[in-house]
C-alpha positions as CSV (number, residue, x, y, z in Angstrom):
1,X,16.4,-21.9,22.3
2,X,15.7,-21.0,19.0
3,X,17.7,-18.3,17.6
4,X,15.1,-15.3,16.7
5,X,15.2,-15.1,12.5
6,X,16.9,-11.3,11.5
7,X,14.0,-9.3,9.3
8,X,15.7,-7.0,7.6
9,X,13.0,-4.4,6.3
10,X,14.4,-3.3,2.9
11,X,12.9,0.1,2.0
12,X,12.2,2.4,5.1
13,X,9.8,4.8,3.8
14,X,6.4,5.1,5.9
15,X,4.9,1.9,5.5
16,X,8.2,-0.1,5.9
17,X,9.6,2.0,9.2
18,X,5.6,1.7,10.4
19,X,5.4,-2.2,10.1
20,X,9.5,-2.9,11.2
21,X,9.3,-0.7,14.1
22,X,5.7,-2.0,15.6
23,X,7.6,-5.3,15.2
24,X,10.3,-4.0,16.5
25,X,8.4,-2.9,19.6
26,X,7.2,-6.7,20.1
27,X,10.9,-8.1,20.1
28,X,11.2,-9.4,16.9
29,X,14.7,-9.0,15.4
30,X,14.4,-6.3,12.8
31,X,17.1,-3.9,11.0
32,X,16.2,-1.5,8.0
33,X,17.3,-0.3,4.8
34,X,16.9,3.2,3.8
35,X,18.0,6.7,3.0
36,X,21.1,8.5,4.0
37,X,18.7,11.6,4.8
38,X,16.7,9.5,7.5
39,X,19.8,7.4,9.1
40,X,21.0,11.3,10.2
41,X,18.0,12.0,11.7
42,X,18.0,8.7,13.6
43,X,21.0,9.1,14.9
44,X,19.9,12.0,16.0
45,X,16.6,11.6,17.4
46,X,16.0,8.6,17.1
47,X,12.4,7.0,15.6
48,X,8.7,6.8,17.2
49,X,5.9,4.4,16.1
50,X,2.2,5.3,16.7
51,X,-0.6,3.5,16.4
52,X,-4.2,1.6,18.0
53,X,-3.3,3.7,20.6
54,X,-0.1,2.9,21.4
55,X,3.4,5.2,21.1
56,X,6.6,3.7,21.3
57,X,10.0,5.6,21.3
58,X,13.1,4.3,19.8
59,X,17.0,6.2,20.9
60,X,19.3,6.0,18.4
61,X,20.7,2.8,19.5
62,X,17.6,0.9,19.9
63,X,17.4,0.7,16.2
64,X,19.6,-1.3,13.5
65,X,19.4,1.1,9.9
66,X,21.9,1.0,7.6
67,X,22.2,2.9,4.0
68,X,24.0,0.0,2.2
69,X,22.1,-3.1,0.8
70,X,25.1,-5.1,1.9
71,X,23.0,-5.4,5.5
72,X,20.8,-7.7,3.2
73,X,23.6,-10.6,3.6
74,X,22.5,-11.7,7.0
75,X,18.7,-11.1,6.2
76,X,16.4,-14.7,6.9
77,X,13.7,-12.6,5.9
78,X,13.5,-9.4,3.9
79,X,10.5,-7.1,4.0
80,X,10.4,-5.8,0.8
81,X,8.2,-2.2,0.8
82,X,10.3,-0.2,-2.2
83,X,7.7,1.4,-4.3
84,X,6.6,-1.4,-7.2
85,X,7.8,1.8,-9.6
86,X,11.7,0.1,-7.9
87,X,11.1,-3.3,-8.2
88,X,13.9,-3.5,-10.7
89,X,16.5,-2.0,-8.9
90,X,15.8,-3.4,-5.8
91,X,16.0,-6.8,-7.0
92,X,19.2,-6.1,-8.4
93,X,20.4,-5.6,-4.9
94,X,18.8,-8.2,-3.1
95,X,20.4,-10.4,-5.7
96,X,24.0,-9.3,-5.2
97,X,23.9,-8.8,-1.5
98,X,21.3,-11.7,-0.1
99,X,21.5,-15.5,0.3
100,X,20.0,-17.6,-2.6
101,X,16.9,-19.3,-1.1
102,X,16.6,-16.1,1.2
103,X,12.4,-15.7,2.0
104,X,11.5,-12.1,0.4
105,X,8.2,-10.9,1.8
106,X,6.9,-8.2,-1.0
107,X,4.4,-5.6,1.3
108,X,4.0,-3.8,-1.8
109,X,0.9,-2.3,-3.7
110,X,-0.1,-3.9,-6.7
111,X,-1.7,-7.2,-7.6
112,X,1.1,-9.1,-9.7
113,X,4.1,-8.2,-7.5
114,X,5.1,-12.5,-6.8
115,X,5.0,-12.7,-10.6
116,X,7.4,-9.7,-11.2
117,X,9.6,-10.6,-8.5
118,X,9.8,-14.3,-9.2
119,X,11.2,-13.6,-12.8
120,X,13.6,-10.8,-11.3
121,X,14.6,-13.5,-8.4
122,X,14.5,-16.7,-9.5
123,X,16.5,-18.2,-6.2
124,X,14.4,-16.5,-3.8
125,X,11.3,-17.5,-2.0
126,X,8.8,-15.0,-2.4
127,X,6.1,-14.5,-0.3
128,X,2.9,-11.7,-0.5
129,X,2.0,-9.8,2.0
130,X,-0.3,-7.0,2.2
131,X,-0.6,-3.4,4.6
132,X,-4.2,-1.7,4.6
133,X,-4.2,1.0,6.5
134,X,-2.3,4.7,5.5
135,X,0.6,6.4,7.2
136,X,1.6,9.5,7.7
137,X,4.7,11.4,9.2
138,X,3.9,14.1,11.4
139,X,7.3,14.8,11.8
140,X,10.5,13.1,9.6
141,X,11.0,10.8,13.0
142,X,7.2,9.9,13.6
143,X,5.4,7.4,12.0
144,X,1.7,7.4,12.6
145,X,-1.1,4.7,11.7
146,X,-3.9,6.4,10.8
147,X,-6.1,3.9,9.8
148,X,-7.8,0.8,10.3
149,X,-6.3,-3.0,9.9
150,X,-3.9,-5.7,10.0
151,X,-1.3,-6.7,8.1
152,X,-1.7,-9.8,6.0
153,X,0.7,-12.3,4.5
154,X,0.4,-15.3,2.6
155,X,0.7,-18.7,4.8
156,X,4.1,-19.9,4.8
157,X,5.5,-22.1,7.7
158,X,8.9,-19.7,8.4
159,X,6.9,-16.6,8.2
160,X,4.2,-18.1,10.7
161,X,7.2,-19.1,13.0
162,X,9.1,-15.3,13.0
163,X,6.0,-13.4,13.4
164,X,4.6,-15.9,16.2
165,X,5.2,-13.3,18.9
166,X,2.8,-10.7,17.3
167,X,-0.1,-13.2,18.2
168,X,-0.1,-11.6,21.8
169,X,0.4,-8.0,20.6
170,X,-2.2,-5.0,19.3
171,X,-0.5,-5.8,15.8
172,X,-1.6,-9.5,14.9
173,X,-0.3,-11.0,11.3
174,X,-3.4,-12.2,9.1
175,X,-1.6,-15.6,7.5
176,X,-4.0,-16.4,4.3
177,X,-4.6,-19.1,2.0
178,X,-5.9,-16.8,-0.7
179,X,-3.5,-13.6,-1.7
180,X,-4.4,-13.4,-5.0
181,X,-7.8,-12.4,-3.5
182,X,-6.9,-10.1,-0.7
183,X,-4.4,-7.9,-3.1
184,X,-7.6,-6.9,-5.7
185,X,-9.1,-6.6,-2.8
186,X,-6.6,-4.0,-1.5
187,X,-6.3,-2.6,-5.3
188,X,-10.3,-1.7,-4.7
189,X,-9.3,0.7,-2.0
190,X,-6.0,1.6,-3.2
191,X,-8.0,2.6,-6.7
192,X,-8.9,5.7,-4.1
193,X,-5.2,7.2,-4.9
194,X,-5.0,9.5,-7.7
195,X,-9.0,10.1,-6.4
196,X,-7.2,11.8,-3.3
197,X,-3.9,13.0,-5.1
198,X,-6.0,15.0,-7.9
199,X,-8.3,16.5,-5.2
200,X,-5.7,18.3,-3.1
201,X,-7.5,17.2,0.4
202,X,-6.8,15.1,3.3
203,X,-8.6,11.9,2.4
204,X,-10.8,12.8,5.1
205,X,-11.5,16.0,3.4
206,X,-12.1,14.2,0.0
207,X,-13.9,11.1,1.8
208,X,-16.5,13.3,3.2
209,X,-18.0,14.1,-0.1
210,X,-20.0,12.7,-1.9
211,X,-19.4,13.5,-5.4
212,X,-15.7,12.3,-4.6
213,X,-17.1,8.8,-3.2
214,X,-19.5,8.1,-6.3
215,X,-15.9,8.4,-8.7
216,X,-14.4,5.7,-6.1
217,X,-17.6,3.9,-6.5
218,X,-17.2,4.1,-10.0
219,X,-13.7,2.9,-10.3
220,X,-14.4,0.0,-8.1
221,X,-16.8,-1.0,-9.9
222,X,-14.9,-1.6,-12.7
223,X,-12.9,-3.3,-10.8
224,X,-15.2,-5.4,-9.8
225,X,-16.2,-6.7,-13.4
226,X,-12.9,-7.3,-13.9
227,X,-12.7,-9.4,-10.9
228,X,-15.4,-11.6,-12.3
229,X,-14.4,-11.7,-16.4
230,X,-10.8,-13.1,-14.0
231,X,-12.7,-15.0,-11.2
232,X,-11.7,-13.5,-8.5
233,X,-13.7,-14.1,-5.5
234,X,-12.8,-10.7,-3.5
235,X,-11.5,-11.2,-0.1
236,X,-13.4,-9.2,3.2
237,X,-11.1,-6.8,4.8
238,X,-13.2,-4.6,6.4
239,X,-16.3,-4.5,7.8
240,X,-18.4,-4.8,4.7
241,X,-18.0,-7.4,1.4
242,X,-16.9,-5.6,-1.5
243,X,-19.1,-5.9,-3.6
244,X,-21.3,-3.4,-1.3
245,X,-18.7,-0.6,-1.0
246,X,-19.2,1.0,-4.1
247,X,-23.2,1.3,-3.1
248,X,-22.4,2.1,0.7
249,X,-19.5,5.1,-1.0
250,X,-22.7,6.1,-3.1
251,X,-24.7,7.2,0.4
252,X,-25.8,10.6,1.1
253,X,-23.2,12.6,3.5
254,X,-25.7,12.5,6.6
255,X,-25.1,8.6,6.5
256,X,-21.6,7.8,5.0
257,X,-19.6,10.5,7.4
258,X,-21.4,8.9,10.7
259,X,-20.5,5.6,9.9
260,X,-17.9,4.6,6.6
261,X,-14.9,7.1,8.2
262,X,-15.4,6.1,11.6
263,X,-15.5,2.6,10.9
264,X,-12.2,3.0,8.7
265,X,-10.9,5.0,11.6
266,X,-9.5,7.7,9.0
267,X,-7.4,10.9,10.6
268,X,-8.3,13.7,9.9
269,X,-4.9,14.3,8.4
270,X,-3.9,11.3,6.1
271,X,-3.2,11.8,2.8
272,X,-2.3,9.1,0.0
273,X,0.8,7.6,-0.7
274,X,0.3,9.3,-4.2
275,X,-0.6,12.5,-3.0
276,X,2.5,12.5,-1.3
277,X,4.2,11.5,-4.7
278,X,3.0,13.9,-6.1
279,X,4.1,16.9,-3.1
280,X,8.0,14.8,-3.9
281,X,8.0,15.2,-7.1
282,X,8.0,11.0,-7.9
283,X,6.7,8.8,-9.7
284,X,4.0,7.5,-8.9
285,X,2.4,3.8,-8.7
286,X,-0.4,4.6,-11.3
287,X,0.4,1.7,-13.6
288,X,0.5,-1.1,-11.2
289,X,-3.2,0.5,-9.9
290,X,-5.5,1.9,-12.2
291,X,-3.6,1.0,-14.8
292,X,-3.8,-2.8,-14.2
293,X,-7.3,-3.0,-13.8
294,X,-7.3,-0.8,-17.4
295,X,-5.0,-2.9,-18.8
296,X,-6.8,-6.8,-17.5
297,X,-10.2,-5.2,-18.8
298,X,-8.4,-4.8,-22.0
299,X,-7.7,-8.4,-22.4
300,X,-11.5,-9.7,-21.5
301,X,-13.3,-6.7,-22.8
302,X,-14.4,-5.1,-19.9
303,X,-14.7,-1.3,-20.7
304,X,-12.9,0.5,-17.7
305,X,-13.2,4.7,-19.1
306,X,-13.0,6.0,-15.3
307,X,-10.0,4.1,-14.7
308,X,-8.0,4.6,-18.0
309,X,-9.1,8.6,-17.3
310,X,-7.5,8.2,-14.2
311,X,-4.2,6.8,-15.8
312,X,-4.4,9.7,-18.2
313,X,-4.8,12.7,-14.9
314,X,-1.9,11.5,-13.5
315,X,0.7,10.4,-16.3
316,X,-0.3,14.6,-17.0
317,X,0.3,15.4,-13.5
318,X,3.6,13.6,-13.6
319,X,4.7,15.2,-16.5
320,X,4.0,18.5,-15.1
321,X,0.7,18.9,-15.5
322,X,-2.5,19.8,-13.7
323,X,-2.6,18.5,-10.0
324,X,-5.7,20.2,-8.8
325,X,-9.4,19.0,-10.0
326,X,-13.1,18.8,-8.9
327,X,-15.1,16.0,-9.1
328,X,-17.6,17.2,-11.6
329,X,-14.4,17.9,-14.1
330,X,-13.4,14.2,-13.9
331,X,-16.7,12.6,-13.7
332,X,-17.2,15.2,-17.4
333,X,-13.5,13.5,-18.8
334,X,-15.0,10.2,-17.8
335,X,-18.5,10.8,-19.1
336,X,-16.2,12.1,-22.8
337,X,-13.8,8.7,-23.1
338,X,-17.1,6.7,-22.5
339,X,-19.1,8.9,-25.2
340,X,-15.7,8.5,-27.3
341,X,-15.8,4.9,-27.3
342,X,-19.5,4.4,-28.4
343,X,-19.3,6.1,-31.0
């Protein structure tokens, strides 16, 4: 028999303990990476996993964490899911500690994270993969999905071999040709971010209104013109093509709160991963979000004012700045930059 490959998820914050523990609960091999602070409270109380209706306990022994990236060394695979903010660092480790040639699978926001990596790795294999749903952590232990979707990777033959056992469980792998495609895809809803950080609600709070939505709409659609000066053809990942989201997120409430948060099966307590930046005090993923899409408008001319305002908000924020705005004050900085640059 074929020995089972050891994933070794490097960076167990919410989405890395979410993804290696649902693995973990369909038998793949998996050990993590992580914090001092969270391999006490495993030992402790061990983990729990929650999602698609499913909750799976973990004791203490049932799970393999360790604080030093020497457990890299016997890694096949690493699950990369640092924040892109420690790219840097992290590939400093997985250099010292992991085998040349070892397959690095980067489940990281961000749209140019293969390109990054390759240059910091240059005798790994690396591999994209991307997670669309939110997590949250009711509890420092408990790891809940609180949204809708698969994880996707980029087809490789190794990676469709490990994860084979996942074809049978709640948690199916979406192998893809095109991954270029499915991360701007992911950047359209991840552009949501400082949206929800900045608005001091639950995203179901923020979601739910309207004026909220049309900013989204208006920072995807940016996007989206950058997209096409680059393109892109962006890749389905939910129930409607992307180029329709920004005019369904334009809908009155009546309409939208029936059907868009149902259908992205939101909770009622999710929050984004930069809202909850922002409550820790770190930095925060704006550059490799808003940012980009600001910075590849830049190079083909596409004017992107919401988005470069939204870069601005939170540098401010980070630096100790205001955290708490309405939608008309942004949409009135947005509506400025744009007056700004016609004149």
């Amino acid at each position: 028999m074929t020995p089972r490959p050891r994933i070794v998820v490097f960076g167990a914050g919410s989405i890395g303990c979410h993804v290696g523990l649902t693995w973990l609960a369909a038998g793949l091999d998996i050990r993590f990476v992580g914090r001092a602070s969270l391999a006490e409270r495993i030992a402790g109380e061990g983990l729990s996993v929650e999602g698609d209706g499913g909750t799976h306990l973990f004791k203490p022994q049932d799970i393999a964490f360790s604080t030093s990236p020497e457990a890299l060394a016997d890694a096949d695979i690493i699950v990369l899911s640092v924040k892109t903010t420690d790219d840097e660092p992290a590939a400093a480790e997985i250099a010292a500690h992991a085998r040349p040639g070892t397959l690095i699978l980067s489940l990281q926001n961000g749209v140019e994270n293969a390109v990054r990596l390759s240059a910091l790795l240059p005798t790994m294999s690396i591999v994209e993969g991307m997670v669309p749903y939110n997590v949250v952590r009711p509890t420092p232990t408990r790891f809940r999905k609180t949204s809708a979707g698969h994880v996707a990777m980029g087809r490789n033959a190794s990676l469709e071999a490990a994860f084979a056992p996942l074809s049978a469980s709640g948690q199916p792998i979406d192998f893809v040709t095109d991954m270029t495609a499915v991360k701007w895809s992911k950047l359209l809803l991840n552009l949501n971010n400082p949206l929800n950080a900045l608005s001091g609600l639950t995203l179901h709070e923020q979601l739910s209104q309207r004026a909220w939505r049309r900013l989204l709409a208006t920072l995807q659609g940016e996007c989206l013109e950058v997209m096409s000066a680059e393109e892109i053809e962006p890749a389905k990942l939910g129930p409607l093509p992307p180029w329709l989201i920004p005019y369904f997120l334009a809908t009155p409430d009546w309409l939208f709160n029936r059907t868009g948060l149902k259908l992205q099966k939101i909770a009622r307590d999710a929050r984004s991963s930069m809202a909850d930046d922002f409550a820790a005090g770190r930095r925060t993923e704006i550059d490799f979000l808003n940012g980009t899409v600001a910075e590849h408008g830049r190079r083909h001319g596409v004017p992107c004012p919401a988005n470069e305002t939204m870069v601005e908000l939170v540098k401010q924020a980070e630096c100790g700045g205001r955290k708490n705005w309405t939608p008309r004050e942004i949409a009135g900085l947005i509506n400025q930059r744009m007056a700004g640059a016609a004149s």
